[in-house]
Structures are given as structure tokens and as C-alpha cells.
N, C-alpha and C positions, 0 to 999 in steps of 0.2 A: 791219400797216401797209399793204400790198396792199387790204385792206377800204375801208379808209378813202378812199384814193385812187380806187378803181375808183365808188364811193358819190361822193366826190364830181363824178367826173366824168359820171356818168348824169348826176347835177342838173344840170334846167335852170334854177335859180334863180341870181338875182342877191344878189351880195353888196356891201355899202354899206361905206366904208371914207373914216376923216376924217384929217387932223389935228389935233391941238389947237388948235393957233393961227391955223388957218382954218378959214373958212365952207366952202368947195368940198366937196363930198359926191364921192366916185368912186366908179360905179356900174363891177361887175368881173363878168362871168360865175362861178359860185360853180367852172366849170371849170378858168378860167386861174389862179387860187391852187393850183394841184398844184406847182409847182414852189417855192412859198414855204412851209417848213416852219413858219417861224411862223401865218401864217394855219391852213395845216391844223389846226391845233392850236387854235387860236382857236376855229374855228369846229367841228372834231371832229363834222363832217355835221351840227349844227343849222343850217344855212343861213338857217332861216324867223327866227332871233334878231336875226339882223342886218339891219334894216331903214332904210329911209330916215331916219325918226325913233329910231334906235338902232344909229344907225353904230358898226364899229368903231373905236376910238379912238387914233392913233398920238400918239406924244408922244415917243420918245426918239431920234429919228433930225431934220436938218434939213428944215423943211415946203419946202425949193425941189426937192428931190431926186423928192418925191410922184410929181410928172406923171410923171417919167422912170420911176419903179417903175412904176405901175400900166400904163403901157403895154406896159414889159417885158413883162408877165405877161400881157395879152391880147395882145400879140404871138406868144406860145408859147402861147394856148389850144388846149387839144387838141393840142398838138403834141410833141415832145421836145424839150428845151433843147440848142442844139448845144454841143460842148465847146469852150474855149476854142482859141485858136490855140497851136503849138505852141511849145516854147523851145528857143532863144533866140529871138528875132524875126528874122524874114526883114529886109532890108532892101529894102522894099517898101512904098507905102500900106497902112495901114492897111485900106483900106476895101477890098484888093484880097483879104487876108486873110479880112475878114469875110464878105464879097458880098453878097445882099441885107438880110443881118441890120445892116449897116451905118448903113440909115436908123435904126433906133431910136440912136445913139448920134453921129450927126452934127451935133446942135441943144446937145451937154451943153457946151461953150464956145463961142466967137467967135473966129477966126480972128485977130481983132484984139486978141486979150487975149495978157499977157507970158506965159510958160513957166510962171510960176508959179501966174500966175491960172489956167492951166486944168489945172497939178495939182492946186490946190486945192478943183476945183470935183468934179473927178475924183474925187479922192480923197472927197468928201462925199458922195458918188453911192456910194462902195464901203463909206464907211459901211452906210447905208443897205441897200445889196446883202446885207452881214454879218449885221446885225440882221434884216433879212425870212428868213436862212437859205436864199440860191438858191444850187444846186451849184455855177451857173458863172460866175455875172455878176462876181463880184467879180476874178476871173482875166483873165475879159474886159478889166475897166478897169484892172487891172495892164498887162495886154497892150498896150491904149492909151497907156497913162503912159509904156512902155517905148520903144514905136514915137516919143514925143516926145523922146525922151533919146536914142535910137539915135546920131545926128550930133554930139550937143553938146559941146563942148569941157569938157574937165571941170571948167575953174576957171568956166566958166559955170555949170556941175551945184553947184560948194561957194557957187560966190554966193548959189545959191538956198536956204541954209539959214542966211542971218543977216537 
């Protein structure tokens, strides 16, 4: 497994990556997929397979999630993924917790959407996070989900599940 990784990260080829249900092609250094176990896999260092004209093809995750993955993952190119925040949650921003790593995950709701709408958006992003197979993102947007619950009265928290 070591092989694989070290191989992929020499490459400097670009890796081409779709969804089904859109047109958008994302072009990914074939570097910043070390942290998605599925791509590793996928692409198992033939890099040159996956081309503009033979993207790889996602299909079982939501296509609004896409942008927010692919950047992940060129966000940590070359880099280590850092570990989630610790538990329980501080009671503190979020973003104090996070610190710079915070822009990637500033834009995933609207500040004007209800509690529920940006757990649900959340929560489709950790999909997403599950199925690419990254150690830590999906912990991460637990961590967020949490940071949003932290305050809330809890007959507000049972509302949110009718």
C-alpha cells in the first residue's frame, strides 16, 4: 500500500473525474487523491487511463457535494490530512477549531438556511466523504453538525426529526 501511494504521488499527471449527471469534468493533480481510498483504487497508478475523454465516473454519491470533494482533496495535495477536532466539542466557533482549514468548509450552507437545512446538506457532503473513503472528513462534518447542536434546546433537536 506504501507503493502505491509513494507512485502516486511522484505522478505529475492529472486525473479527470465526472459525475453522472453532469457535464463539469474536475481536473485533480493524480497527487491530491492519496487521501481518497477509493480513487487510489480506481485508478491503482494508471493515471494516463483517465483522461479528459474518459473521465472517471461517479454515480453513487449527490452531484452538489462534487465541488466541495474535489477541493478537499486538492486542498491536502501533497499535504497530510489533519485529524479531526477533538470530542466532545469545545464550545467555541467552529472555525476557531478548524483555523485555516476552515475556508474549505465555510460555503457547505447559508447562514440563512433553518438547522435542518444545513444538517441536511452536511450530512450529504459526509455521505459523499464515506463513499470517496477519507480518514477524516467525514468526522470533520460530524464535528460541524455538532458545533450546530451544541446550544440548541433539545425539544428544538426532536423537532428536527418529524
Amino acid at each position: 500500500m506504501t507503493d502505491k501511494k509513494e507512485e502516486i504521488n511522484a505522478d505529475d499527471s492529472i486525473i479527470y473525474i465526472k459525475h453522472k449527471n453532469e457535464s463539469t469534468i474536475y481536473e485533480i493533480p493524480a497527487s491530491a487523491v492519496q487521501h481518497s481510498n477509493l480513487l487510489r483504487e480506481i485508478i491503482d497508478c494508471e493515471t494516463d487511463k483517465y483522461t479528459l475523454d474518459n473521465p472517471i465516473v461517479i454515480s453513487e454519491v449527490n452531484a452538489e457535494t462534487m465541488p466541495f470533494i474535489i477541493n478537499y482533496m486538492r486542498y491536502y495535495d501533497n499535504k497530510l490530512e489533519k485529524p479531526p477536532p477533538e470530542s466532545p466539542i469545545k464550545d467555541i466557533h467552529i472555525s476557531v477549531i478548524f483555523g485555516d482549514e476552515y475556508k474549505l468548509f465555510s460555503d457547505i450552507y447559508s447562514e440563512n438556511d433553518t438547522l435542518k437545512e444545513k444538517i441536511i446538506k452536511i450530512n450529504s457532503i459526509t455521505e459523499s466523504a464515506l463513499y470517496f473513503d477519507f480518514k477524516y472528513l467525514h468526522k470533520k462534518l460530524c464535528a460541524i453538525i455538532a458545533s450546530l447542536l451544541l446550544n440548541i434546546d433539545i425539544n428544538q433537536i426532536k423537532s428536527l426529526l418529524n
